[in-house]
C-alpha positions in Angstrom: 0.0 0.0 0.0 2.9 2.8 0.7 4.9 1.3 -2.2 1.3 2.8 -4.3 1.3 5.9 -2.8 4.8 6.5 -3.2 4.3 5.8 -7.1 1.6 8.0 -7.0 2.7 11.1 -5.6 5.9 10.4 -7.8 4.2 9.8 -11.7 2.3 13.2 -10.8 5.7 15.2 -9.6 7.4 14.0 -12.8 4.4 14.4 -14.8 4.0 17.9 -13.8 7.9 18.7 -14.0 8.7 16.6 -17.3 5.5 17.2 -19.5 2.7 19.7 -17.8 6.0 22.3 -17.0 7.2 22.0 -20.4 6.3 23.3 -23.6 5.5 21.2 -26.3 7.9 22.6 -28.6 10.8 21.5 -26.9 11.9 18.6 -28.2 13.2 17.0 -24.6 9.1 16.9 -23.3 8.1 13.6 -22.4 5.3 11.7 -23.9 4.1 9.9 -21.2 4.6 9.3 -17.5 3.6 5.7 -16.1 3.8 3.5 -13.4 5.3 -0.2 -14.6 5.8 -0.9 -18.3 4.7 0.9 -21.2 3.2 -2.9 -23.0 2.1 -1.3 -25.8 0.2 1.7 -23.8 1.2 3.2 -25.8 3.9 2.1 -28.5 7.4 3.1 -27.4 8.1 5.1 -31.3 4.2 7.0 -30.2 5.7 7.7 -26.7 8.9 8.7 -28.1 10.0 9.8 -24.5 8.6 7.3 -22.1 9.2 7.4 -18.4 8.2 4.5 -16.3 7.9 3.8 -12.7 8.9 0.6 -10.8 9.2 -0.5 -6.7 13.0 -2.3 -6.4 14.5 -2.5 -9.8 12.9 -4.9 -12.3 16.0 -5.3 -14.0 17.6 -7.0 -11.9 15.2 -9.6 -12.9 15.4 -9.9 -16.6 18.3 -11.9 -18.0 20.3 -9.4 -20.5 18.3 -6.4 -19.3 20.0 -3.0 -20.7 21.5 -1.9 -17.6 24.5 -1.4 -15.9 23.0 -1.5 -12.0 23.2 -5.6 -10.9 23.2 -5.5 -7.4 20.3 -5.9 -5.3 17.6 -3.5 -5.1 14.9 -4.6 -2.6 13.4 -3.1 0.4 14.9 -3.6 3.7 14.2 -2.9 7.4 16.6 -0.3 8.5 16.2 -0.3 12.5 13.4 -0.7 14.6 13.0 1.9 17.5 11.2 1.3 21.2 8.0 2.4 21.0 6.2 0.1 18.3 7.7 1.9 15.5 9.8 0.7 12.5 11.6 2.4 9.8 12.0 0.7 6.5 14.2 1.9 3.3 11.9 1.6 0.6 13.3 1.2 -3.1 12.4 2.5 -6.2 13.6 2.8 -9.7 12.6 5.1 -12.5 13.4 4.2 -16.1 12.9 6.5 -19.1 13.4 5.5 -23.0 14.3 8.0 -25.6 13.2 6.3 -29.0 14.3 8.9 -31.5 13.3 6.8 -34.7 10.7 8.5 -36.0 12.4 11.8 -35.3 15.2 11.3 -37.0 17.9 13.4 -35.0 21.8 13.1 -35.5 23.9 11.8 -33.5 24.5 15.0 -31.4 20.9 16.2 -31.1 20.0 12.4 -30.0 22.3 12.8 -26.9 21.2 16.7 -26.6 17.4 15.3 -26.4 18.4 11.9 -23.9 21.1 14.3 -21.7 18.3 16.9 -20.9 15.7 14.0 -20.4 18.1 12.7 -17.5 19.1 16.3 -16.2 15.2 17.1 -15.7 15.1 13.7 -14.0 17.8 14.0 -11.8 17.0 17.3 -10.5 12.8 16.9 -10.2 14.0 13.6 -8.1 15.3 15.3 -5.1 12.7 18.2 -5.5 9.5 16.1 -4.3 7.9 16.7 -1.3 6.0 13.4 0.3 4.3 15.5 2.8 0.9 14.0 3.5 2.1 10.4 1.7 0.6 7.5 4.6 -1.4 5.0 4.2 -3.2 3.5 7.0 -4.6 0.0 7.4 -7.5 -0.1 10.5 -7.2 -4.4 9.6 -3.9 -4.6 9.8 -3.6 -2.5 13.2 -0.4 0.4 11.3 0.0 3.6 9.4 3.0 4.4 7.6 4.3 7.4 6.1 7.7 8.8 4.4 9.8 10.1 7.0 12.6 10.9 4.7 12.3 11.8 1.1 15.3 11.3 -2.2 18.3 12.7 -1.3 20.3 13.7 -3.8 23.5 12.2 -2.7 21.4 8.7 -2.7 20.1 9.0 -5.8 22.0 6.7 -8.9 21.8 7.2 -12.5 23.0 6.0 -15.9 21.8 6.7 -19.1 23.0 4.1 -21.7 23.3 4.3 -25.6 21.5 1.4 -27.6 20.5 1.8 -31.1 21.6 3.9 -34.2 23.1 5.3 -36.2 22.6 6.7 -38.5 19.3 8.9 -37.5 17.2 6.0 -35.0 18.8 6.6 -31.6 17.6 4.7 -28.9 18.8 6.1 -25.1 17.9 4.5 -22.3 17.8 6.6 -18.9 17.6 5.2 -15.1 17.8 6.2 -11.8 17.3 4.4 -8.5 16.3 6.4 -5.5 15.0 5.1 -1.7 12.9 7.1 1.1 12.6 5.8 4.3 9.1 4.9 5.7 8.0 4.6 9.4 5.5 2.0 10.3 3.5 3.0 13.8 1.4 0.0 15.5 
């Protein structure tokens, strides 16, 4: 349940920052904004600039996956305090896909485009505010909130080269980021 409102309250920051904030002339606006993958919602070359949303890292999964991040990426307790509360470092990863096929840039106005795609995303990132992200369950006996948001010094990026030339450049952009959660009851 927090893993949903932390997706949430992220897909509308980066919506706002990446597409709503950005004039559709500029040719580094993203097309669409979405938690998990795109699966044809729409097609990638439509999209052109997809950004997707993931809890952990789902590459980590996927034999061959175009990544350099291997390690693991899963949620983990981080201490539990007297009272009946517990903190927990919740993981997150956010991939975007610049599919510059049917756009037909060169080689240097491909990375232009894919460089500013991950510059936006690397700066909205630490920018979010959680405030008022909790969740409670009355069956379960807990609410839990984010009691730390990204910090920059956290966050970890890569943005990784994988089709062309000569005018079909394919980039693909991710970051991993954590905020801590604390569970009371």
């Amino acid at each position: 349940m927090i893993h949903d409102a932390i997706l949430d309250a992220v897909e509308a920051h980066l919506t706002n920052r990446l597409i709503t904030l950005v004039p559709a002339s500029d040719e580094a606006r993203v097309g669409i904004v979405k938690q998990g993958d795109l699966q044809g919602e729409p097609d990638p070359d439509t999209a052109r600039i997809s950004v997707t949303l993931h809890e952990n890292d789902p590459d980590r999964f996927i034999s061959g996956a175009v990544t350099g991040m291997k390690d693991d990426w899963s949620d983990t307790v981080e201490w539990v305090e007297i009272g009946g509360s517990t903190t927990y470092r919740r993981k997150f990863t956010v991939k975007a896909r610049c599919l510059l096929e049917q756009t037909k840039e060169n080689l240097n106005e491909a990375r232009l485009i894919a460089s500013k795609v991950r510059t936006r995303i690397e700066h909205a990132l630490p920018m979010m505010s959680f405030d008022g992200v909790e969740v409670t369950d009355p069956y379960a006996g807990y609410s839990e909130f984010v009691s730390r948001g990204i910090i920059s010094e956290d966050l970890m990026g890569e943005m990784i080269q994988s089709g062309g030339p000569p005018d079909s450049y394919d980039y693909f952009i991710k970051f991993r980021f954590d905020v801590l959660t604390t569970r009371n009851g």
